[in-house]
N, C-alpha and C positions, 0 to 999 in steps of 0.2 A: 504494500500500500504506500503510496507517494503522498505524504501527509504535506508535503510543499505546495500541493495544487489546492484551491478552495476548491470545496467540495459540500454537497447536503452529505454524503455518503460516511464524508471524512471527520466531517462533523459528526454524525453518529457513531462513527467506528471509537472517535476519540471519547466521547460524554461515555461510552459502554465502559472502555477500558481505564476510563477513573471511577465510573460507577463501582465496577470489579476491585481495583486497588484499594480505597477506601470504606469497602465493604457497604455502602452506604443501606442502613439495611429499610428505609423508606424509598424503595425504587421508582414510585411512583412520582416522588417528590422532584424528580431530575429526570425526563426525558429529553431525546434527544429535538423532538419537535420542539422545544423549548426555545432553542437556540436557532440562529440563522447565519449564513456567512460573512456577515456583514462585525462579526466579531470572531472571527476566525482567528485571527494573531493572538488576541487575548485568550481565546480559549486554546490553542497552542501553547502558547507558554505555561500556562495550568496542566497541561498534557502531559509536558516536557517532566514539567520541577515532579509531579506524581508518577513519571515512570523511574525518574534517577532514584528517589528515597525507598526504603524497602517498609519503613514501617513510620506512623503518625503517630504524635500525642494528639491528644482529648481536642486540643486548641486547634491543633494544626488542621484538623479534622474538620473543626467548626467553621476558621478560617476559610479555608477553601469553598468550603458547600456554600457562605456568606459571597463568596466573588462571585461563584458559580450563577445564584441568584441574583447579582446584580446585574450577569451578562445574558440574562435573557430575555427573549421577543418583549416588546412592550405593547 
């Protein structure tokens, strides 16, 4: 997968595989229709920093899911 391109696709592939790493366990809460490409960089970089770490605190956790939700469809 060529996560460089915008993509609806890549957009979903990426919101699954932080969905997956932070176990987030309200699924519902973060779909990938959520989001559009038009914040793609942003949500790349959230991508990035959750595939390098292996494991979150409580915060870091919270942190994230808060940006998450800032970067979605209005």
């Amino acid at each position: 997968m060529n996560l460089s391109e915008k993509s609806i696709e890549n957009v979903e592939f990426m919101i699954e595989q932080i969905k997956e790493k932070l176990k987030v366990l309200n699924l519902g809460a973060i779909k990938p229709s959520h989001f559009d490409e038009e914040m793609y960089e942003e949500l790349k970089e959230i991508y990035d920093m959750v595939q390098r770490k292996n494991s979150f605190s409580p915060n870091e956790m919270q942190a994230l899911v808060e940006e998450l939700g800032s970067l979605r469809k209005k």
